[in-house]
C-alpha positions in Angstrom: -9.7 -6.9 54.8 -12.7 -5.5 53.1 -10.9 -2.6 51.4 -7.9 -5.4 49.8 -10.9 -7.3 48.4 -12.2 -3.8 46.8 -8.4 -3.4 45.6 -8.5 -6.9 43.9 -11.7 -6.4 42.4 -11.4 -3.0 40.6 -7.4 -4.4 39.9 -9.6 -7.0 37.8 -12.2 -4.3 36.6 -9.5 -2.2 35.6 -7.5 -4.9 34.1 -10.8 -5.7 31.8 -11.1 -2.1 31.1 -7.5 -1.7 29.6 -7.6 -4.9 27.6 -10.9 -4.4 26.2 -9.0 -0.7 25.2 -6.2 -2.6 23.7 -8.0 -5.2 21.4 -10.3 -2.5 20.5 -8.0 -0.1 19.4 -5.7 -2.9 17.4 -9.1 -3.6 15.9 -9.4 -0.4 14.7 -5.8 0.6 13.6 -3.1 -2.0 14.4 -1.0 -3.5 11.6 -4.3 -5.8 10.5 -7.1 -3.8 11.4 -9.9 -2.2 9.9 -7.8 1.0 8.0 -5.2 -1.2 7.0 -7.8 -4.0 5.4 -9.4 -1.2 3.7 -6.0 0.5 2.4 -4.7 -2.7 1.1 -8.2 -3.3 -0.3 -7.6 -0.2 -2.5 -4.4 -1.0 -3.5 -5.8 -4.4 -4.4 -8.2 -2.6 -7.3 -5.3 -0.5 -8.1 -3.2 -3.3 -8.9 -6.1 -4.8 -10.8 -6.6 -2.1 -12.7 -3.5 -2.0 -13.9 -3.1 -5.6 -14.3 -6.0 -5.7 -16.6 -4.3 -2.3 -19.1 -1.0 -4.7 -19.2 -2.8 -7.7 -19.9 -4.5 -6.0 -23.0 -1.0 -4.3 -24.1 0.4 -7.7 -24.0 -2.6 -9.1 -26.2 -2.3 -6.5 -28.1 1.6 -6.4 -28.8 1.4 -10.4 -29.3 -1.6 -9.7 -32.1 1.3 -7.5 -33.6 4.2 -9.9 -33.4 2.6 -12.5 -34.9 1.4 -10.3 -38.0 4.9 -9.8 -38.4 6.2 -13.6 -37.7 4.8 -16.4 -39.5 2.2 -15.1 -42.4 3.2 -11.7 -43.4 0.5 -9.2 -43.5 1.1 -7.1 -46.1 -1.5 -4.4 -45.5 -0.4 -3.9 -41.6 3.2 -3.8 -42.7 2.7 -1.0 -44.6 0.7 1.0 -42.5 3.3 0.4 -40.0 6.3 1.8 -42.4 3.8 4.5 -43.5 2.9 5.7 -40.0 6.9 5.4 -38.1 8.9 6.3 -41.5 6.3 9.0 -42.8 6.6 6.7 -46.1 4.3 7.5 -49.6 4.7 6.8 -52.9 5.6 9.5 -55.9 2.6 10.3 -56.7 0.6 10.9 -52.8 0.6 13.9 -50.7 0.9 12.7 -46.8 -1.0 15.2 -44.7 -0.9 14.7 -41.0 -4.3 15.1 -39.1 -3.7 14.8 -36.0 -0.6 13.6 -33.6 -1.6 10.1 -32.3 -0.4 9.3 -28.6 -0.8 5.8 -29.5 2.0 2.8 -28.8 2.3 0.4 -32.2 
């Protein structure tokens, strides 16, 4: 009798044992644990990041559509044939400086 009550007891201690195993190591590394929080947490910043260059592209691409739209600006619109049609007049010499990775 005594040695099915020891059974029962460790089956409970080693039932505690395994469960405590389980929640710990889901804790850890299951599908919403601690490396997949921090993971997605980095993604997060990544997407941010990049969230925050389109955001000022589109700012700055609206700034340019609407010197184009309503009240012409003459001064940008010819930089803007200058710089993408390599444009002058009869009388300039157009020297290029230096190649400009820029988007207009």
């Amino acid at each position: 009798m005594k040695v099915f009550e020891i059974l029962k007891n460790k089956k409970l201690f080693f039932f505690q044992i395994f469960l405590t195993f389980y929640m710990g190591i889901n804790l850890i590394g299951g599908e919403r644990g601690l490396i997949s929080y921090f993971e997605k947490k980095n993604y997060e910043k990544k997407l941010s990041i990049k969230n925050s260059k389109l955001k000022k592209n589109l700012a700055l691409t609206e700034h340019k559509n609407k010197l184009l739209s309503e009240n012409l600006d003459f001064d940008y619109l010819e930089t803007l044939y200058r710089t993408k049609l390599k444009f002058g007049k009869k009388n300039e010499i157009l020297i290029r400086l230096k190649k400009r990775n820029k988007i207009c």
